[in-house]
C-alpha positions in Angstrom: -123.1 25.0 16.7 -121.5 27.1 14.5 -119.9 30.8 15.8 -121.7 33.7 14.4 -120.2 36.0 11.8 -120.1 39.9 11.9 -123.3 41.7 12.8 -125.1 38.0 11.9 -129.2 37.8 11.7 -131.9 35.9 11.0 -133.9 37.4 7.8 -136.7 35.5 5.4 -135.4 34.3 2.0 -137.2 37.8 0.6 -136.1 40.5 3.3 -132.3 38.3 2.8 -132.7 39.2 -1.1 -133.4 42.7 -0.3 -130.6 43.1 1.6 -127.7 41.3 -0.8 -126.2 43.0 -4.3 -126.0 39.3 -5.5 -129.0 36.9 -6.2 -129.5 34.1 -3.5 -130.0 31.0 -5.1 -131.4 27.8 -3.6 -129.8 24.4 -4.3 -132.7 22.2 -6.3 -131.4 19.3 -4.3 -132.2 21.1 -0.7 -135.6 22.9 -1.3 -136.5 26.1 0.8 -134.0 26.9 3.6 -135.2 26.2 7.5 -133.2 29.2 8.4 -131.3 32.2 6.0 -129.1 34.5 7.8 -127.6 37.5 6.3 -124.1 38.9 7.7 -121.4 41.6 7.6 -123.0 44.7 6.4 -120.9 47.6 4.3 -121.1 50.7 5.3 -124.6 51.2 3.4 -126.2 48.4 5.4 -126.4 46.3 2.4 -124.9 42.7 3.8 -122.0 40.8 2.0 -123.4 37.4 3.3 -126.3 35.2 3.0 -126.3 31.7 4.6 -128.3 29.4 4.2 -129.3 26.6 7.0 -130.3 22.8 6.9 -131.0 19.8 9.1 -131.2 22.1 12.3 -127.8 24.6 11.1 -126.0 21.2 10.8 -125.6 21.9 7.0 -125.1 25.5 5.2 -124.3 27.0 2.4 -122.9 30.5 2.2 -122.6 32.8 -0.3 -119.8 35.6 0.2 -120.6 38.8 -2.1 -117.1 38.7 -3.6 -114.6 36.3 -5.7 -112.1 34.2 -3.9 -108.5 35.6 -3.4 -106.4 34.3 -5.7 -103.9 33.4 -3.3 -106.6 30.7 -2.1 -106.1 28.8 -5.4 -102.0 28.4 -4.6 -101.9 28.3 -0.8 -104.8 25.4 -0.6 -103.5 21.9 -0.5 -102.4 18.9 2.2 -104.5 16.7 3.6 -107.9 16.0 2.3 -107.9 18.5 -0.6 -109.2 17.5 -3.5 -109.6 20.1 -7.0 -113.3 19.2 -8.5 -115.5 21.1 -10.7 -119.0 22.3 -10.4 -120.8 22.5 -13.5 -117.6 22.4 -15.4 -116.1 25.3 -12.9 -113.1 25.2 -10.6 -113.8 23.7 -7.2 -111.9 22.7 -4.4 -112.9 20.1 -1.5 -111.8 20.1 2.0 -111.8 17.7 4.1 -111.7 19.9 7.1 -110.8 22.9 9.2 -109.8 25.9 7.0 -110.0 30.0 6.7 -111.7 31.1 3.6 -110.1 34.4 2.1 -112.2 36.3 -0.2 -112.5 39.4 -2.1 -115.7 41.6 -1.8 -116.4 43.8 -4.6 -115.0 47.0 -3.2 -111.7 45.0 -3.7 -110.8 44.6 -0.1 -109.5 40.6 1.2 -112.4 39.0 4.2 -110.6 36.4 5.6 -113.7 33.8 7.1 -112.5 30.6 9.5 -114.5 27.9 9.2 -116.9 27.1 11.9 -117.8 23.7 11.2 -115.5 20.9 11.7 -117.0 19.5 9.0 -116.7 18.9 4.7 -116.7 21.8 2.6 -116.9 22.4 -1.0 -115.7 26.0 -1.7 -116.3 27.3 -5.8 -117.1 30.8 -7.5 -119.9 32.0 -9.9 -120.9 34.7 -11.5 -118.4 37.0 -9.3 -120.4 35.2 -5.7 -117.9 33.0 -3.6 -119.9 30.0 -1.9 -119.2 27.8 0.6 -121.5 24.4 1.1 -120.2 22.5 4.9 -121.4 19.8 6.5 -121.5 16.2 7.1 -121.5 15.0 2.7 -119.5 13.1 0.9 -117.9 14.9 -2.1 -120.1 13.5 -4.6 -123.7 15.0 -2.7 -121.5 18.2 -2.3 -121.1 18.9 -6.2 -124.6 17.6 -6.6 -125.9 20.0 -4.4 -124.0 23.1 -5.9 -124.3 21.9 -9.4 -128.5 22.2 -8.7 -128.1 26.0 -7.2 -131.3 28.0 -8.9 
């Protein structure tokens, strides 16, 4: 099961919404989230993180308020990494294991280790970072992001 991240709760997909500066959107190709958690709240209680949960937690998709760091782009690579695109955007797939650095819009780096030894698809849109894990192939991955609402 996957370790909690700062100050972590359970919250509806409305209350979540509330709660974010960014807009939560819901992958077509996964319908209405069992579970949506919102995470690490700034100083004004507003949360940088909304995740959302599938098939029992076993598959999630998180969306960090914030781009990722541009060092991600040159550090990433080895094993299992593969550079896609989601809707015509830079992607990147991981076959495992990783830490996730990202930028939050106050300009300061939040570094995020994964907590699924699982498949991830990391890309960026509209100044959100998101993060899609669990047991898909590549393929399903981009399919899922590419159907975000």
């Amino acid at each position: 099961m996957p370790s909690p991240l700062p100050s972590q709760r359970p919250a509806s997909l409305d209350e979540a919404q509330r709660h974010v500066r960014f807009p939560i959107r819901v992958p077509a190709a996964l319908g209405a989230p069992e579970q949506v958690l919102v995470a690490d709240p700034d100083g004004t209680g507003t949360y940088r993180v909304a995740t959302l949960l599938y098939r029992g937690g076993a598959l999630r998709l998180d969306a960090f308020d914030g781009r990722l760091d541009p060092v991600f782009h040159k550090q990433i690579g080895g094993p299992g990494v593969e550079w896609v695109t989601v809707d015509g955007d830079f992607a990147v797939w991981i076959g495992g294991p990783h830490e996730l650095a990202y930028v939050d819009r106050a300009g300061v780096e939040r570094v995020e280790t994964a907590r699924l030894a699982a498949a991830t698809l990391i890309w960026e849109d509209a100044g959100v970072s998101y993060r899609l894990e669990g047991h898909l192939t590549r393929d399903a991955a981009v399919r899922i992001a590419a159907s975000l609402g």
